[in-house]
C-alpha positions as CSV (number, residue, x, y, z in Angstrom):
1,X,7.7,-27.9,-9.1
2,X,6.1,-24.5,-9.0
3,X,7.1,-22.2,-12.3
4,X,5.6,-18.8,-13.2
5,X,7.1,-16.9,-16.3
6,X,9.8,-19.9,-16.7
7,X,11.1,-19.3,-13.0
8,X,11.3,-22.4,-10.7
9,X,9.5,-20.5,-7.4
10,X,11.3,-22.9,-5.1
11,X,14.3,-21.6,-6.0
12,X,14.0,-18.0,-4.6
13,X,12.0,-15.4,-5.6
14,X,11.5,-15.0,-9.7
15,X,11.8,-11.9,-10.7
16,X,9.6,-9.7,-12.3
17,X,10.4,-9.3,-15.9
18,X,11.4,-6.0,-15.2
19,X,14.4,-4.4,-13.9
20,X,14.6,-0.3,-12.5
21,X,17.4,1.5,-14.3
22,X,18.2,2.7,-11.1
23,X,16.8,2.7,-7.1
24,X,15.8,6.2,-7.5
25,X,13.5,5.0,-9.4
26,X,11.1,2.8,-6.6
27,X,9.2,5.6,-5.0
28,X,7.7,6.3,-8.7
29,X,7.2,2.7,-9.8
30,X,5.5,2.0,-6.5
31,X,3.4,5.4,-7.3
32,X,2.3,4.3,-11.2
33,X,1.9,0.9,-10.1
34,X,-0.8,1.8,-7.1
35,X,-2.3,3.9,-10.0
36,X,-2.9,0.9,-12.8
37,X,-6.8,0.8,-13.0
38,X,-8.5,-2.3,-11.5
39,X,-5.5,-3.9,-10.5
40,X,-5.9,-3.1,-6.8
41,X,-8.1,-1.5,-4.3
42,X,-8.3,1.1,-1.8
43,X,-5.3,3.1,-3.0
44,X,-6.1,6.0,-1.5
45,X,-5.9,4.4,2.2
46,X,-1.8,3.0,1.5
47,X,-0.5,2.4,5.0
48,X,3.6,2.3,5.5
49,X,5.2,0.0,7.9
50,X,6.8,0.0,10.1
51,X,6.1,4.0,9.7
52,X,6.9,4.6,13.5
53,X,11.0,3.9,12.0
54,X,11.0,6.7,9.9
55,X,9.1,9.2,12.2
56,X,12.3,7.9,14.8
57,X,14.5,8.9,12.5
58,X,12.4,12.4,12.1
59,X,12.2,13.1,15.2
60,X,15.8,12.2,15.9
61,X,17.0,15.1,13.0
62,X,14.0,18.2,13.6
63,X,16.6,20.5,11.7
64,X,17.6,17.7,8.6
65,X,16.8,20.5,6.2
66,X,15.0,19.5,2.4
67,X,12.0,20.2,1.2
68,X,10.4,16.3,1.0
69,X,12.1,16.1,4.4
70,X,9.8,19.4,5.8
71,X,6.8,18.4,3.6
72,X,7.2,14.8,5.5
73,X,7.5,16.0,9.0
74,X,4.5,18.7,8.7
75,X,2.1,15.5,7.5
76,X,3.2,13.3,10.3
77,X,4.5,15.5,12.9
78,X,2.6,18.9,12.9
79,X,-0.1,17.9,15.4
80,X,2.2,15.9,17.5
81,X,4.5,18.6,17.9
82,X,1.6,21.1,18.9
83,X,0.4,18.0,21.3
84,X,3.9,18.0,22.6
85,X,4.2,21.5,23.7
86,X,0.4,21.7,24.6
87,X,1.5,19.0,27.3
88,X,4.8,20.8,27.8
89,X,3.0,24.2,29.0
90,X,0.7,22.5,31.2
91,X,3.4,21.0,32.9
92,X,2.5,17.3,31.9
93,X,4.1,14.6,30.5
94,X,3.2,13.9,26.9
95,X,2.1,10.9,26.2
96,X,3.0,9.3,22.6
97,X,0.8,6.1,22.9
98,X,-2.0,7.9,24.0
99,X,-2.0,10.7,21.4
100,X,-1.9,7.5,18.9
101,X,-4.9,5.8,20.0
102,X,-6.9,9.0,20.4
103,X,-5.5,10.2,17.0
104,X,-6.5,7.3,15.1
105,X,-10.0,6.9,16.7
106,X,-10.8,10.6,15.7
107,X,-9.5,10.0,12.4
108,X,-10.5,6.2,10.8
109,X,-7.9,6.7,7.8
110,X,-5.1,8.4,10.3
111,X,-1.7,7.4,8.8
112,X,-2.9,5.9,5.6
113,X,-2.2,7.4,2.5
114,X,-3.0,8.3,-1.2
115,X,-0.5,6.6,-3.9
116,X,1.1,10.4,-4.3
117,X,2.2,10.4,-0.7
118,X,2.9,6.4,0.1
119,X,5.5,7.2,-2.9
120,X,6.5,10.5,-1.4
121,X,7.4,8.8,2.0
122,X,9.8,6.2,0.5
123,X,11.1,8.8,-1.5
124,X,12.5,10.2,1.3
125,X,13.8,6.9,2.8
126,X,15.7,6.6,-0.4
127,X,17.1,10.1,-0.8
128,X,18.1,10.3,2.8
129,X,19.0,6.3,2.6
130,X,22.6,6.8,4.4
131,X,20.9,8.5,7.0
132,X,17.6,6.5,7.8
133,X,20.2,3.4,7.4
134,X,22.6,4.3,10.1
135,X,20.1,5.4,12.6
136,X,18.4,1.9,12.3
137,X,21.3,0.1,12.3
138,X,22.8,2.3,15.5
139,X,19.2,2.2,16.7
140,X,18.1,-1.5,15.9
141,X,21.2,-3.3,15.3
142,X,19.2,-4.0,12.0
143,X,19.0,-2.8,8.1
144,X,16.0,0.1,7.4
145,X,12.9,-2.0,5.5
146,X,9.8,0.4,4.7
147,X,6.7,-1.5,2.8
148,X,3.3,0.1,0.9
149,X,0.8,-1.9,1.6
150,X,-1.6,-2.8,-1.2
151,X,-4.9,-4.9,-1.7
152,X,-6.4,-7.0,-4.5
153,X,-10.0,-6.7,-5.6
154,X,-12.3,-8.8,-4.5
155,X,-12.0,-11.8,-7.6
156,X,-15.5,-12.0,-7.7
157,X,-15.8,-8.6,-8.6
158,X,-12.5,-7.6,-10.5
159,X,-13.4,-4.7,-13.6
160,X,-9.9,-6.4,-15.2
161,X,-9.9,-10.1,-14.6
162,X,-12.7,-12.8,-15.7
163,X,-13.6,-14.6,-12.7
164,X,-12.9,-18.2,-14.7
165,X,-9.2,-16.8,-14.9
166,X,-8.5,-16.3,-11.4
167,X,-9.9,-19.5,-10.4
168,X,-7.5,-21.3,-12.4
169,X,-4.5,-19.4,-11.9
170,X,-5.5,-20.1,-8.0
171,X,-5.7,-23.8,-9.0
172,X,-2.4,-23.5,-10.8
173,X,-0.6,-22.7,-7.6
174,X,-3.0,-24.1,-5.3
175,X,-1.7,-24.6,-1.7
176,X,-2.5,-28.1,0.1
177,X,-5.1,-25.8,2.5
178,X,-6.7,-24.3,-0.7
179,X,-6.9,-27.4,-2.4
180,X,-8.4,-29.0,0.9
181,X,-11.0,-26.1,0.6
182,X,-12.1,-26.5,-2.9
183,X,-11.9,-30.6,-3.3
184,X,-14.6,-30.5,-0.3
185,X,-16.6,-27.6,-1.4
186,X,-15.7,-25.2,1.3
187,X,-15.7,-21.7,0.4
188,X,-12.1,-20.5,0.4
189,X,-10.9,-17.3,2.6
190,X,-8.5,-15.5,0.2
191,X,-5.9,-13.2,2.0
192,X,-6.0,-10.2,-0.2
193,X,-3.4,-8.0,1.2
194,X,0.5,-7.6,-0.1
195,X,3.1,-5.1,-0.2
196,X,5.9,-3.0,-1.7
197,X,8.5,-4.0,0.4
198,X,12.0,-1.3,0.2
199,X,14.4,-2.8,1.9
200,X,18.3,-1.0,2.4
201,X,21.3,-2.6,3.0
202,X,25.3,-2.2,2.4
203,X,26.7,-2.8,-1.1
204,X,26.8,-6.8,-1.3
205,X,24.3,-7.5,1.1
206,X,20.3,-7.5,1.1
207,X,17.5,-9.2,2.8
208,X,17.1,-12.9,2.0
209,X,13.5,-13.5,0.2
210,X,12.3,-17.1,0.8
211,X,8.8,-18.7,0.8
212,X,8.4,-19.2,4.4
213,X,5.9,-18.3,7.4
214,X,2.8,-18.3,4.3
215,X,4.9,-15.3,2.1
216,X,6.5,-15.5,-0.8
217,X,8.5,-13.1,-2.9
218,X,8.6,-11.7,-6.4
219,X,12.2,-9.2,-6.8
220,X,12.3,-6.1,-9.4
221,X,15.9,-5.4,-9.7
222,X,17.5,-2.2,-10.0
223,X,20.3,-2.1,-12.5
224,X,22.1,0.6,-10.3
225,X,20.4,-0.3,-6.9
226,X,22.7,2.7,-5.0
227,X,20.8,5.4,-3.3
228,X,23.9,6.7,-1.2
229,X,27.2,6.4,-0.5
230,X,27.3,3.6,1.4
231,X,23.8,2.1,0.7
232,X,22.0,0.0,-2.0
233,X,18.3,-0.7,-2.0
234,X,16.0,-3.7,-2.6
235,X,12.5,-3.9,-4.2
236,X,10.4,-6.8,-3.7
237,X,6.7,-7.5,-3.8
238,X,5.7,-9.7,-1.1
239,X,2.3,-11.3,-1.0
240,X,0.8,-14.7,1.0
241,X,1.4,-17.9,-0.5
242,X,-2.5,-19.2,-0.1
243,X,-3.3,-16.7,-3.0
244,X,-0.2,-16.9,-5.0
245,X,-1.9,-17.2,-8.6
246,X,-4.4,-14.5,-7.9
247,X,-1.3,-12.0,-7.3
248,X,1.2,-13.7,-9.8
249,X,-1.5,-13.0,-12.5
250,X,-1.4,-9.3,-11.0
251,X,2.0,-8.9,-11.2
252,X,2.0,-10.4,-14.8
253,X,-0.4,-7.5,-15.7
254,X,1.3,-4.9,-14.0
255,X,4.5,-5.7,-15.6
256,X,2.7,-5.6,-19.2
257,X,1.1,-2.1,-18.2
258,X,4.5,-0.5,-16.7
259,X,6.3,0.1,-19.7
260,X,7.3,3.1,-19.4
261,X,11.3,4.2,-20.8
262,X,12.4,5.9,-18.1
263,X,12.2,2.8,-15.9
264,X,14.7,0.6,-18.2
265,X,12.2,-2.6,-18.0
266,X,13.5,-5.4,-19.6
């Protein structure tokens, strides 16, 4: 049986330790969190996905007035709309794809973002939840989900960790291919990369957080999870299974560094 914090991980996620006084709250716990010194690495390059969702739903509402909502479409719109009516004028079809790929090979860190703005962007998927939730649903037939990527430091190298301590939470919760690696010497690969995931749904429903497919799940409830009329949301922090007691020791000192009133942590 695998237990972190007195929480039996086969039985769902665990949560946290720490519960949001209200879903209004996740864009600025996902912002202080990305900001906690040492704890993870290359902030400043967060990438949203799937991001393309919530420039649909953009696109789909030009005149949605607000001023996140114009500050939003001006950072990931501006140049396409110029590119749009460039291709209008010469009497050619635009091509989205293709402005993409040519945008993002002009520009390596095109569409990632600092902490300021990965939190701004959720923000707006939270204030505008009813909105971004029905056009998904129309659109996709599914509920909105929005994640912040993030990365762990390399374990050799952490500025916060000892290197002693990773290596036995990692034994702690050692899958059968990490154990494989380490009882024969191998160097082990650790998969550093995990996410923020915002997920919105109707009252009494939500996404269903198991261990599966290598992933597993830690929850941060909200107290009040509504963030619309018809809409709650979810916070999770999902993160792969092979290096589940690097990140569980992360999350045990994130949720000792958030503890900040206005949150209503446990």
């Amino acid at each position: 049986m695998a237990v972190w914090n007195g929480q039996d991980l086969d039985k769902g996620a665990p949560t946290l330790g720490f519960t949001l006084a209200t879903a209004l709250l996740v864009p600025d716990f996902v912002r202080q969190a990305l900001s906690q010194e040492g704890l993870f690495e290359n902030v400043q390059d967060t990438q949203l996905t799937p991001l393309d969702d919530l420039k649909d739903w953009m696109r789909s509402d030009p005149w949605r007035s607000g001023d996140l909502f114009s500050r939003a479409s001006d950072l990931l719109l501006a140049e396409e709309r110029q590119a749009r009516a460039a291709a209008k004028k010469a009497g050619v079809e635009f091509d989205e794809v293709g402005f993409e790929l040519e945008a993002m090979e002009e520009d390596p860190g095109f569409e990632s973002f600092d902490p300021e703005w990965a939190a701004d962007l959720l923000r707006l998927a939270v204030e505008e939840a009813d909105s971004v939730q029905a056009w998904c649903r129309r659109t996709h037939g599914v509920d909105f989900a929005l994640a912040a990527s993030f990365q762990l430091p390399d374990p050799r190298r952490h500025r916060v960790f000892r290197r002693e301590d990773i290596g036995a939470a990692l034994a702690a919760h050692a899958t059968p291919a990490l154990a494989q690696a380490v009882a024969t010497g191998r160097a082990a690969r650790l998969e550093l990369a995990g996410a923020f995931q915002l997920d919105l749904s109707a009252p009494g429903a939500g996404p269903s957080f198991g261990r599966a497919n290598g992933v597993g799940f830690v929850r941060i409830p909200c107290a009040d999870p509504r963030c619309g009329d018809e809409t709650v949301a979810h916070l999770s922090l999902a993160y792969p299974l092979d290096s589940e007691g690097y990140f569980l020791m992360t999350f045990d000192a994130l949720r000792r560094a958030l503890t900040l009133k206005e949150f209503g942590d446990e």
